[in-house]
Biopython code that builds the backbone (N, CA, C, O; Angstrom):
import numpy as np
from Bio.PDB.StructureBuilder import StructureBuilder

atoms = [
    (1, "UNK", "N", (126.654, 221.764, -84.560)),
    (1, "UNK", "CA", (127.528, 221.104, -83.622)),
    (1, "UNK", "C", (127.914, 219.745, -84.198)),
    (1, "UNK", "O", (127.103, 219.126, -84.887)),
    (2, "UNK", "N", (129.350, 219.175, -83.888)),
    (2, "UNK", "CA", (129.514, 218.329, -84.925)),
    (2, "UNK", "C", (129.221, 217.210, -83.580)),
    (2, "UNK", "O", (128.930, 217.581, -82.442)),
    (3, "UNK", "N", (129.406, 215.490, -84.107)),
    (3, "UNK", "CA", (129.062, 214.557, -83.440)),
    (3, "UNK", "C", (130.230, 214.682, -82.254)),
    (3, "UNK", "O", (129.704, 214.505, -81.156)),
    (4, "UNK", "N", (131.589, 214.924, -82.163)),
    (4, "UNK", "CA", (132.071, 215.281, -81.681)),
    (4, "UNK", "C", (132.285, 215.872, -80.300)),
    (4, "UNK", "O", (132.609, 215.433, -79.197)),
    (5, "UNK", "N", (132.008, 216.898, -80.754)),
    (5, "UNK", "CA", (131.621, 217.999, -79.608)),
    (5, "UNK", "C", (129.879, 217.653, -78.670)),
    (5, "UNK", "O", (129.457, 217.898, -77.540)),
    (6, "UNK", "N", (129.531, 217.236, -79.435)),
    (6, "UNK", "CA", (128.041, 216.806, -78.683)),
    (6, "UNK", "C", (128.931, 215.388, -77.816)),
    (6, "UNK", "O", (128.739, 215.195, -76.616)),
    (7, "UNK", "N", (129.612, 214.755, -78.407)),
    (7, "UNK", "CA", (129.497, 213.559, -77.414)),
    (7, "UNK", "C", (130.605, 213.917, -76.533)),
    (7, "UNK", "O", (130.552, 213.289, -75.475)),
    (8, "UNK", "N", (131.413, 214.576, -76.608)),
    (8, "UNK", "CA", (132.020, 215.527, -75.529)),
    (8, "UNK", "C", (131.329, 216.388, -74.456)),
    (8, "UNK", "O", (131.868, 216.750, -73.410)),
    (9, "UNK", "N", (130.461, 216.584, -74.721)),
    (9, "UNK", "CA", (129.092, 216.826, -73.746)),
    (9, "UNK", "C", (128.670, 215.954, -72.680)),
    (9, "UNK", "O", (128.681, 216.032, -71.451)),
    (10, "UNK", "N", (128.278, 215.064, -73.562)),
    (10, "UNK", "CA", (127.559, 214.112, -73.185)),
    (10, "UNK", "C", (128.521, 213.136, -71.753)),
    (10, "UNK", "O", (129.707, 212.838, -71.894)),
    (11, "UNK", "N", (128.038, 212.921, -70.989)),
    (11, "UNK", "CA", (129.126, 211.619, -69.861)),
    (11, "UNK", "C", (128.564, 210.738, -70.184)),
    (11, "UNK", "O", (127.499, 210.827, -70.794)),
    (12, "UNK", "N", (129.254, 209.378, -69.789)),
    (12, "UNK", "CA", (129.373, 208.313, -70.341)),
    (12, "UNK", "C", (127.895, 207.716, -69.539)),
    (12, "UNK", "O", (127.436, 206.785, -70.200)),
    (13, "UNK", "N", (127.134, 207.995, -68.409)),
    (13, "UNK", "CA", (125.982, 207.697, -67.920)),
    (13, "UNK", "C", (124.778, 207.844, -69.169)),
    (13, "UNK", "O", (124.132, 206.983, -69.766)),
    (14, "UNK", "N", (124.792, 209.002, -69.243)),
    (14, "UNK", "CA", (123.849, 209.849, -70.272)),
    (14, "UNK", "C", (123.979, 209.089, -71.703)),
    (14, "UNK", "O", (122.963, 208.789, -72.328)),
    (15, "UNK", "N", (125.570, 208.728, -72.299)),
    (15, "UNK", "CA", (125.333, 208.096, -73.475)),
    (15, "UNK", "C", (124.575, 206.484, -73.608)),
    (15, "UNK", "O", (123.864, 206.087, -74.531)),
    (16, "UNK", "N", (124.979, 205.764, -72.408)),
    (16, "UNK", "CA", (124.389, 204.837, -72.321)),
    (16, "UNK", "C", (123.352, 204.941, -71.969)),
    (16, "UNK", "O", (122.791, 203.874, -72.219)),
    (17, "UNK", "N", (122.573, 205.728, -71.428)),
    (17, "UNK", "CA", (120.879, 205.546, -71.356)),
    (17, "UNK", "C", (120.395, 206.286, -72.295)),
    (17, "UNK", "O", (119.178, 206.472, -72.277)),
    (18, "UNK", "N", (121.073, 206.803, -73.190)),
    (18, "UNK", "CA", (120.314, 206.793, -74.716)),
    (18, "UNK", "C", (120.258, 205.383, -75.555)),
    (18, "UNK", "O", (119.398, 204.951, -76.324)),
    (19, "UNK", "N", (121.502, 204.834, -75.111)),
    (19, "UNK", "CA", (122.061, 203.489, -76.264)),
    (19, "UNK", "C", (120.987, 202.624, -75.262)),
    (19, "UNK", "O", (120.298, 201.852, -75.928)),
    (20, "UNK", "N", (120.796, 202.602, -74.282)),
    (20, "UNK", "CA", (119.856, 201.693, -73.242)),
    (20, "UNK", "C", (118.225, 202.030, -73.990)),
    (20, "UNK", "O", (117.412, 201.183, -74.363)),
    (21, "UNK", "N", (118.101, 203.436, -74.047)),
    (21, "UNK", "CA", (116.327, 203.734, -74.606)),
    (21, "UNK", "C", (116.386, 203.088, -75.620)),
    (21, "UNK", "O", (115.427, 202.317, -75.656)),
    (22, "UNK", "N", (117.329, 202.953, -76.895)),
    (22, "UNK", "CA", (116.714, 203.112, -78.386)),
    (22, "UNK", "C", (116.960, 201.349, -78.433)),
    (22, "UNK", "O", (116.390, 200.724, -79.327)),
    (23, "UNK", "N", (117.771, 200.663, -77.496)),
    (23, "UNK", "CA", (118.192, 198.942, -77.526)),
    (23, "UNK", "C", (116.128, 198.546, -76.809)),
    (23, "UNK", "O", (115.492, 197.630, -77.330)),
    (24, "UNK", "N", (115.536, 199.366, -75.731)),
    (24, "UNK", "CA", (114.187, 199.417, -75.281)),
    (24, "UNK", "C", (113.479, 199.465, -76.616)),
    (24, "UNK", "O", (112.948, 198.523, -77.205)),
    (25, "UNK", "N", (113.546, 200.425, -76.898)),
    (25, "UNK", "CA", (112.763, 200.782, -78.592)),
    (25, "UNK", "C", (112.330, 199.552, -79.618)),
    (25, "UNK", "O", (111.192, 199.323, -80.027)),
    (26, "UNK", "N", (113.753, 198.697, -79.977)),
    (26, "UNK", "CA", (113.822, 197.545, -80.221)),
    (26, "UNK", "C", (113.136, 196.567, -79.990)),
    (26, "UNK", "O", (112.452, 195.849, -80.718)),
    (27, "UNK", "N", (113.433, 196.567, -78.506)),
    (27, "UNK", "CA", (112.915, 195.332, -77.823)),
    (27, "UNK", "C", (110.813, 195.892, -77.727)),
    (27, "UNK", "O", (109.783, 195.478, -78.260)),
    (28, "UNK", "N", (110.942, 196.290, -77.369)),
    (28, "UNK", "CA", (109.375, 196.475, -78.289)),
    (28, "UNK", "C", (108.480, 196.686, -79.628)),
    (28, "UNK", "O", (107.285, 196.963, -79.726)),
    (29, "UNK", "N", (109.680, 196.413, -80.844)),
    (29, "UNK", "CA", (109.272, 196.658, -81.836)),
    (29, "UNK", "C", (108.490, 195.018, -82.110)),
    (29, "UNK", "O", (109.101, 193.968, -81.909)),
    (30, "UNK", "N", (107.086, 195.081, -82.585)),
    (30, "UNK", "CA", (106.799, 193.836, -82.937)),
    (30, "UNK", "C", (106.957, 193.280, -84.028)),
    (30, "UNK", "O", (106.651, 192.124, -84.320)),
    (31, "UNK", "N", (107.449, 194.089, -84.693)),
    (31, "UNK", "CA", (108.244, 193.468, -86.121)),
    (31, "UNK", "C", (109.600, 192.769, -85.885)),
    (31, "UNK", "O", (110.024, 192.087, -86.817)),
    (32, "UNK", "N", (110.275, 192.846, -84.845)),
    (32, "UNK", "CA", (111.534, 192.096, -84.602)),
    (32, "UNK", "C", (111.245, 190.467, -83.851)),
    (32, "UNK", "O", (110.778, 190.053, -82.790)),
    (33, "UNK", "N", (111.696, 190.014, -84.814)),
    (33, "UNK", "CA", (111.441, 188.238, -84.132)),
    (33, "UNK", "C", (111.172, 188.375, -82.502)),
    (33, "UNK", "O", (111.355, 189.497, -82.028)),
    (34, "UNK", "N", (110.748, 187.309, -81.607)),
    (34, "UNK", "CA", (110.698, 187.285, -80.534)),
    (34, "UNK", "C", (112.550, 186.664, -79.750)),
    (34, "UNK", "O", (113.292, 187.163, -78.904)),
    (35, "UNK", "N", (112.631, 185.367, -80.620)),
    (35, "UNK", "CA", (114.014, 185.078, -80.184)),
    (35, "UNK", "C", (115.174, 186.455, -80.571)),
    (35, "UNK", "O", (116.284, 186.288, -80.066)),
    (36, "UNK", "N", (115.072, 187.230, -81.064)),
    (36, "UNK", "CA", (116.147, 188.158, -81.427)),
    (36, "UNK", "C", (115.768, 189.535, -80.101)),
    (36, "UNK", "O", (116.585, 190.084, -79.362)),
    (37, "UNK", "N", (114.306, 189.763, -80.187)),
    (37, "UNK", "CA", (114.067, 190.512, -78.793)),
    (37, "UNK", "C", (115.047, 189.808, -77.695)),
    (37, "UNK", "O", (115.957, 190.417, -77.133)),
    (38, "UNK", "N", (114.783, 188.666, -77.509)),
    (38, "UNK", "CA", (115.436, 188.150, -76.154)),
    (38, "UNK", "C", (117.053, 188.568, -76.040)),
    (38, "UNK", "O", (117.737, 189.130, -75.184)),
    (39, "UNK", "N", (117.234, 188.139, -77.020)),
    (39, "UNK", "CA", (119.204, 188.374, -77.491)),
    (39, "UNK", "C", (119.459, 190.118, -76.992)),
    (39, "UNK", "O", (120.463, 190.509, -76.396)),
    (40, "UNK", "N", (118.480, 190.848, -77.339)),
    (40, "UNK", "CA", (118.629, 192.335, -77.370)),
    (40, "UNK", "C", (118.311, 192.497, -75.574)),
    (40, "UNK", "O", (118.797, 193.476, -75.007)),
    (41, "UNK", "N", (117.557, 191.576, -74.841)),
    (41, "UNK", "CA", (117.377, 191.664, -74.036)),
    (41, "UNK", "C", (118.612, 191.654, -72.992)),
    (41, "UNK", "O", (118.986, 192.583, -72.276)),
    (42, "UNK", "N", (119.248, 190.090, -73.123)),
    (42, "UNK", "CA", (120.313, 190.305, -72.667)),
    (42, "UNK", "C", (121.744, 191.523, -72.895)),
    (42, "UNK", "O", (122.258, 192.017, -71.891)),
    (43, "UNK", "N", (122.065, 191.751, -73.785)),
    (43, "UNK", "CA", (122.552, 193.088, -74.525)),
    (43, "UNK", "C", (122.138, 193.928, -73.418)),
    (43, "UNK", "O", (123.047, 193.834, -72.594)),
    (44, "UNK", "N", (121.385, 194.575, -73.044)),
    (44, "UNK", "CA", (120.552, 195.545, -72.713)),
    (44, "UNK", "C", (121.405, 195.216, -71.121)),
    (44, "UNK", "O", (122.276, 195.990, -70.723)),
    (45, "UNK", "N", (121.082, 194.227, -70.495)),
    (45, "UNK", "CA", (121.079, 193.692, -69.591)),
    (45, "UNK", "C", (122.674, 194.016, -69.213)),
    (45, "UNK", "O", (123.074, 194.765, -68.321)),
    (46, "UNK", "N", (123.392, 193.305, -70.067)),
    (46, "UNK", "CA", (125.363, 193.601, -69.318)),
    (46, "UNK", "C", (125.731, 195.077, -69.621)),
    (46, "UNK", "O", (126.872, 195.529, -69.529)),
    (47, "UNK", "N", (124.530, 195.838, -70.027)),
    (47, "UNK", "CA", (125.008, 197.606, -69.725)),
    (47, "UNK", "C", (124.319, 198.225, -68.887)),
    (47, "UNK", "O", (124.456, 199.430, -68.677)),
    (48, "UNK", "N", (123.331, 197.347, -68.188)),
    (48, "UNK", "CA", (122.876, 197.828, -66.807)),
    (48, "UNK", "C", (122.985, 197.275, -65.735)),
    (48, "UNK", "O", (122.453, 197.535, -64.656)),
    (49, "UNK", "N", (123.895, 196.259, -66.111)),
    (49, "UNK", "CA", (123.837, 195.208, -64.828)),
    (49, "UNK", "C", (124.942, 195.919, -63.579)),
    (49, "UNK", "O", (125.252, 197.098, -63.411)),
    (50, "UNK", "N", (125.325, 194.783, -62.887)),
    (50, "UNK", "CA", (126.945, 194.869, -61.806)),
    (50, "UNK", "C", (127.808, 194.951, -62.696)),
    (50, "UNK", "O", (128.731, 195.725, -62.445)),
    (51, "UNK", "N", (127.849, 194.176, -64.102)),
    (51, "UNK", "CA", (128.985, 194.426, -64.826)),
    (51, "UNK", "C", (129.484, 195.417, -65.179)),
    (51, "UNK", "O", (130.690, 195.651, -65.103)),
    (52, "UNK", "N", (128.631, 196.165, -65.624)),
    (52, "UNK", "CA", (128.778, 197.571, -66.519)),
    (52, "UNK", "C", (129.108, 198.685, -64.904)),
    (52, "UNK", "O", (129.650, 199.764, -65.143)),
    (53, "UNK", "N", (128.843, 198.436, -63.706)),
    (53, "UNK", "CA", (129.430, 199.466, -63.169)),
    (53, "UNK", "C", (130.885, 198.772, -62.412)),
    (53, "UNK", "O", (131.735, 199.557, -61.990)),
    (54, "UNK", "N", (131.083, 197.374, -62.286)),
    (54, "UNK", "CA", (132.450, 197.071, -61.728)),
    (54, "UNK", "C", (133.266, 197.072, -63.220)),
    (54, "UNK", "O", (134.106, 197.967, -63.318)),
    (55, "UNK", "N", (133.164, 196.460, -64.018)),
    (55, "UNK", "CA", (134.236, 196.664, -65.173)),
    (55, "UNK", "C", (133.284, 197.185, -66.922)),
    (55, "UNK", "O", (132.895, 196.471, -67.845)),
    (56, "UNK", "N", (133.218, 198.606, -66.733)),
    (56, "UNK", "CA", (132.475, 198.943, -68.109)),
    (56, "UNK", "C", (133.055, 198.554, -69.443)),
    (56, "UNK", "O", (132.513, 198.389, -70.536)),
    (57, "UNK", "N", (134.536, 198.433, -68.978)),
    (57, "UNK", "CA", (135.137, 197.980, -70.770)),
    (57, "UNK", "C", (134.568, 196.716, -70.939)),
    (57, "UNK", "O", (134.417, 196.394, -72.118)),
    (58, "UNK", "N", (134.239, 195.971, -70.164)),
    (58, "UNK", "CA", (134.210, 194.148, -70.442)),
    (58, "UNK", "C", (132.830, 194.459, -70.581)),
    (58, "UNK", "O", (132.531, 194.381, -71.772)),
    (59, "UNK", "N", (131.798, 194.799, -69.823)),
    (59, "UNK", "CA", (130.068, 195.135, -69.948)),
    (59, "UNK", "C", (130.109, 195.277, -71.763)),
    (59, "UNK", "O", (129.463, 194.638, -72.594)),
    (60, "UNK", "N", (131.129, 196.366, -71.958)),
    (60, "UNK", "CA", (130.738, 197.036, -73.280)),
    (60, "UNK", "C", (131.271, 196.142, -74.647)),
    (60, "UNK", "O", (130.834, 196.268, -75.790)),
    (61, "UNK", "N", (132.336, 195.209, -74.192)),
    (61, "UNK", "CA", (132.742, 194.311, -75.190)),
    (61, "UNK", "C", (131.830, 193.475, -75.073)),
    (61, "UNK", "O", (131.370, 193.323, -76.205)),
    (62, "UNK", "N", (131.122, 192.635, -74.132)),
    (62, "UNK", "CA", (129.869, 192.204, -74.340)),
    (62, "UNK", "C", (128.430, 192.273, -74.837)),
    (62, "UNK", "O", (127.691, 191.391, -75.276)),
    (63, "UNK", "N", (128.200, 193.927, -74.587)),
    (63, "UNK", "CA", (127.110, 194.232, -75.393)),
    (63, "UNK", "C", (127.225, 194.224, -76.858)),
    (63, "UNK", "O", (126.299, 194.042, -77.647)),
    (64, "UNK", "N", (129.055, 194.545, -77.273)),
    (64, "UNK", "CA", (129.444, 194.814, -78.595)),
    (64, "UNK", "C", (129.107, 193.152, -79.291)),
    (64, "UNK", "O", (128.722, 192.821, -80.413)),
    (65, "UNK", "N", (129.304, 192.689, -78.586)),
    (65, "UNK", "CA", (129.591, 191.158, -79.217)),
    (65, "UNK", "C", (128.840, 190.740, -79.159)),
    (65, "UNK", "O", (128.795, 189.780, -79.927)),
    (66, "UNK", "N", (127.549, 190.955, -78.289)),
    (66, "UNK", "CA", (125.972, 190.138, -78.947)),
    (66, "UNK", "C", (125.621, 190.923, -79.568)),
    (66, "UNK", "O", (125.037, 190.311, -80.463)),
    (67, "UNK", "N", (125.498, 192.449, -79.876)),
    (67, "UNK", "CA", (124.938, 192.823, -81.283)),
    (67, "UNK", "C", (125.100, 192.658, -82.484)),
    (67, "UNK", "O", (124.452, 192.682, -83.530)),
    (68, "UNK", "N", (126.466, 192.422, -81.993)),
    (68, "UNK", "CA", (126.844, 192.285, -83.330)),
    (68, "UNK", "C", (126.738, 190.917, -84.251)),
    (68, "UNK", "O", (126.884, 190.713, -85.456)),
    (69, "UNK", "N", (126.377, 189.975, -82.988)),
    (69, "UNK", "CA", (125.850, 188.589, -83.820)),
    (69, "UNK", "C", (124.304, 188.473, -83.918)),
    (69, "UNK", "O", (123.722, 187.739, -84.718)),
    (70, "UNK", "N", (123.637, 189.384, -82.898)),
    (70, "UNK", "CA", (121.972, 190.189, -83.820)),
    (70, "UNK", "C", (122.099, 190.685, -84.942)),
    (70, "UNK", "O", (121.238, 190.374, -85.765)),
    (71, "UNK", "N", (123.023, 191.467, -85.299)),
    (71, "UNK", "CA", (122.820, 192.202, -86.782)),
    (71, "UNK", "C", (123.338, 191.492, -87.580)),
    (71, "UNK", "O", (123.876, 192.152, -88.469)),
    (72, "UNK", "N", (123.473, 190.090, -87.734)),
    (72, "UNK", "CA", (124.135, 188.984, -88.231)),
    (72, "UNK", "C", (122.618, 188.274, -88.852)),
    (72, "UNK", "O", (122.577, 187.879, -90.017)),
    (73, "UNK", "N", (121.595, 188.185, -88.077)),
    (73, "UNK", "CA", (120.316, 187.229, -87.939)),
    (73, "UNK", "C", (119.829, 187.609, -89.164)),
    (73, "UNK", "O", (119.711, 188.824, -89.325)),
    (74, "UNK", "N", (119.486, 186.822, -90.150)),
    (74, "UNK", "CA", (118.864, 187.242, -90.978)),
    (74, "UNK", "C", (117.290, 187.113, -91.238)),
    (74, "UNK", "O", (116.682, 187.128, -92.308)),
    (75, "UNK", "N", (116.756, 186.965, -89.749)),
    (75, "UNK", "CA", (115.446, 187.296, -89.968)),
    (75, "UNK", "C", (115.097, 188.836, -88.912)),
    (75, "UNK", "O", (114.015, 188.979, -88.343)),
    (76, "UNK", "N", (116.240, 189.870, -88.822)),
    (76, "UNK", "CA", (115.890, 191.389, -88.481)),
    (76, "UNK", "C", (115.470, 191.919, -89.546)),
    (76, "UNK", "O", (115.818, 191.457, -90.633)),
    (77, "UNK", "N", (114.769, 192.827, -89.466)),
    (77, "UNK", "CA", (113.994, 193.658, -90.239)),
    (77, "UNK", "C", (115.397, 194.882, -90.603)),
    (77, "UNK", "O", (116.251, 195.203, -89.776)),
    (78, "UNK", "N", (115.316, 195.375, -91.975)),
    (78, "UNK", "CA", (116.614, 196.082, -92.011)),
    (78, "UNK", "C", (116.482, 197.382, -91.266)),
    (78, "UNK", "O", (117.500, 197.742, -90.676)),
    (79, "UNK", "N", (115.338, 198.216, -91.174)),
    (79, "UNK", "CA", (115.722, 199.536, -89.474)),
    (79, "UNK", "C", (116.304, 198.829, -88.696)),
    (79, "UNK", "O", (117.470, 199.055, -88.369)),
    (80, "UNK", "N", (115.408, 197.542, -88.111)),
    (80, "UNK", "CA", (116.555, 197.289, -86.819)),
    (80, "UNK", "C", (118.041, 197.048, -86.803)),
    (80, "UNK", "O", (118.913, 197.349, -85.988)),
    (81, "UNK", "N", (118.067, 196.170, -88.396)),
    (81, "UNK", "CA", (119.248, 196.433, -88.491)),
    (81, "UNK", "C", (120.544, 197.480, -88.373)),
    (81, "UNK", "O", (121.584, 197.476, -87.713)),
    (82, "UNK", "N", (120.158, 198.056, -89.003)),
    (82, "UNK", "CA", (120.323, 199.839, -89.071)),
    (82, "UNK", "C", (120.358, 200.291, -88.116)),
    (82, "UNK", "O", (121.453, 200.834, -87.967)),
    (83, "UNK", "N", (119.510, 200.440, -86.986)),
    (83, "UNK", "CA", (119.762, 200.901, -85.312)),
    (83, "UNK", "C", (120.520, 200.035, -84.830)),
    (83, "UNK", "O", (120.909, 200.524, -83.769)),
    (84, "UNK", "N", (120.988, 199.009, -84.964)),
    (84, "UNK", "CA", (121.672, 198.125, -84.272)),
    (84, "UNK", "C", (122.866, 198.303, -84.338)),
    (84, "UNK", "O", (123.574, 198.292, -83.331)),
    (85, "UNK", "N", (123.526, 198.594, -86.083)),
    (85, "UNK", "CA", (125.004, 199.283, -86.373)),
    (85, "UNK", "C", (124.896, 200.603, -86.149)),
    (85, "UNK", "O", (126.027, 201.018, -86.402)),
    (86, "UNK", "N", (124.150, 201.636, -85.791)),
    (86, "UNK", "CA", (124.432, 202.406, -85.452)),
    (86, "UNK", "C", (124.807, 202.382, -83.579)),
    (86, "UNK", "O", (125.739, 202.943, -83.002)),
    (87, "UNK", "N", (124.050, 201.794, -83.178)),
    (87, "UNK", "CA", (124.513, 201.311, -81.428)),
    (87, "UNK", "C", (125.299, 200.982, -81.239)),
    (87, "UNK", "O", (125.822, 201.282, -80.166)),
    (88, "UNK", "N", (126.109, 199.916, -82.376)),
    (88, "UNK", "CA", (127.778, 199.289, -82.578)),
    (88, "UNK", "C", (128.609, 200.178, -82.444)),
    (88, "UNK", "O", (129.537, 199.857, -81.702)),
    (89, "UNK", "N", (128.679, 201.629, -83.055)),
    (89, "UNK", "CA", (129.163, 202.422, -83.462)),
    (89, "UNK", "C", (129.336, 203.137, -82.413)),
    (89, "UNK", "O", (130.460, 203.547, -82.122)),
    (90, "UNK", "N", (128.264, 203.405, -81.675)),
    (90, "UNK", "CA", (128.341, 204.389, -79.927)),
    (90, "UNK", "C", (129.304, 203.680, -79.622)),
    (90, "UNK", "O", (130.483, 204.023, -79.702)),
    (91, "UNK", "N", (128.794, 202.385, -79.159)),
    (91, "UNK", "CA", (129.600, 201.271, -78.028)),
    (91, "UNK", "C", (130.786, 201.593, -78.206)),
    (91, "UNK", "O", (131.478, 202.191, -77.382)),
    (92, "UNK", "N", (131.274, 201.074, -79.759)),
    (92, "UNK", "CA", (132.889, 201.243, -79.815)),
    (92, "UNK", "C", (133.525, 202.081, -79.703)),
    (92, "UNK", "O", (134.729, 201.825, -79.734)),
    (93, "UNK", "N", (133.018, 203.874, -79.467)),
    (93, "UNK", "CA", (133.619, 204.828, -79.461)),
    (93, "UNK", "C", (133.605, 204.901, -78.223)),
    (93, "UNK", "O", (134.694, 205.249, -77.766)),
    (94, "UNK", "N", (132.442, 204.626, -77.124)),
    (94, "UNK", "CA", (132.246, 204.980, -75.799)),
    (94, "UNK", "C", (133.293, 203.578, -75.467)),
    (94, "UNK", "O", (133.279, 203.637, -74.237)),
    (95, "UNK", "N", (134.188, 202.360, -75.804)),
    (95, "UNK", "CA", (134.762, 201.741, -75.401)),
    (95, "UNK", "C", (135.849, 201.821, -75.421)),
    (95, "UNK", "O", (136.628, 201.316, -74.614)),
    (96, "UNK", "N", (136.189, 202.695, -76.664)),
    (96, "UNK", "CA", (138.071, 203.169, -76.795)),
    (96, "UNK", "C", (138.086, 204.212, -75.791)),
    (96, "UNK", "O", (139.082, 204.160, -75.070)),
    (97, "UNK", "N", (137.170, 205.256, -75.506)),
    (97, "UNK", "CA", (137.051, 206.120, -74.472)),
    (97, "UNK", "C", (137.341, 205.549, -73.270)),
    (97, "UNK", "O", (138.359, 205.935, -72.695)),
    (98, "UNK", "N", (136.621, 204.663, -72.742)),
    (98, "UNK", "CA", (137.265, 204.142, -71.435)),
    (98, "UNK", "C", (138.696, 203.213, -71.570)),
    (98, "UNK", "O", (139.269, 202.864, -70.538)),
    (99, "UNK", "N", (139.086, 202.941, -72.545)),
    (99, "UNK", "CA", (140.289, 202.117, -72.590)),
    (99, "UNK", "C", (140.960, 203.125, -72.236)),
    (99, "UNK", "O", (141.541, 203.182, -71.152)),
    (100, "UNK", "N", (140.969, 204.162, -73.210)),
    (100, "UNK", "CA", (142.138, 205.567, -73.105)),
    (100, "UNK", "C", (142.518, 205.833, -71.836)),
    (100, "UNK", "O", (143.606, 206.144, -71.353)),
    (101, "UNK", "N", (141.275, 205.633, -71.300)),
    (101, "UNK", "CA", (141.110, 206.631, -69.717)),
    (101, "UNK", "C", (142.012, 205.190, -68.612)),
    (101, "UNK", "O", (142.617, 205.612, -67.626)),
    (102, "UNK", "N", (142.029, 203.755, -68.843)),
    (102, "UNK", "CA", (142.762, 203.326, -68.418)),
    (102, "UNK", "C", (144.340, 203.095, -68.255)),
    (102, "UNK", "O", (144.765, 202.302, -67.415)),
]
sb = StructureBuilder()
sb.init_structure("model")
sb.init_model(0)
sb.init_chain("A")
sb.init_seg("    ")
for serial, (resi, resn, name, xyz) in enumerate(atoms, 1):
    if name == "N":
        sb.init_residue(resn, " ", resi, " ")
    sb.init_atom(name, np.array(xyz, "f"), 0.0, 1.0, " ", f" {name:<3s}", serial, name[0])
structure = sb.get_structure()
């Protein structure tokens, strides 16, 4: 099954509480600084908050835009790094998705 068709499956609830578990994953890794946990914390936070269910495109340009200045930090460990652009990568597809749909 290609990535595709699986995330055509998938609703947009379900993709984010995968991108929500593995951003959790993170935030308990004790190899990731403590100040960079926090950053991931908030992240975490504007895709579960009021934001993410009154306006999900803006939730999701927000989560996009603090990860992406986490995977900037150069004291992440490079997996986290690595999970982090790969989470970039959901976001932005699950964000042109809801643009479309607007």
């Amino acid at each position: 099954m290609t990535g595709y068709t699986q995330h055509a499956k998938q609703t947009r609830k379900e993709r984010l509480t995968q991108i929500t578990s593995i951003l959790d994953a993170l935030i308990e890794d004790s190899s990731v600084p403590r100040n960079v946990r926090a950053r991931m914390i908030d992240a975490r936070a504007k895709l579960s908050g009021e934001e993410a269910e009154s306006d999900l495109a803006t939730a999701l340009s927000s989560a996009i835009y603090a990860l992406d200045e986490i995977s900037n930090d150069i004291n992440l460990p490079t997996h986290a790094r690595t999970m982090i652009w790969n989470l970039l990568s959901e976001l932005e597809g699950l964000k042109q998705e809801v643009i479309q749909e607007t």
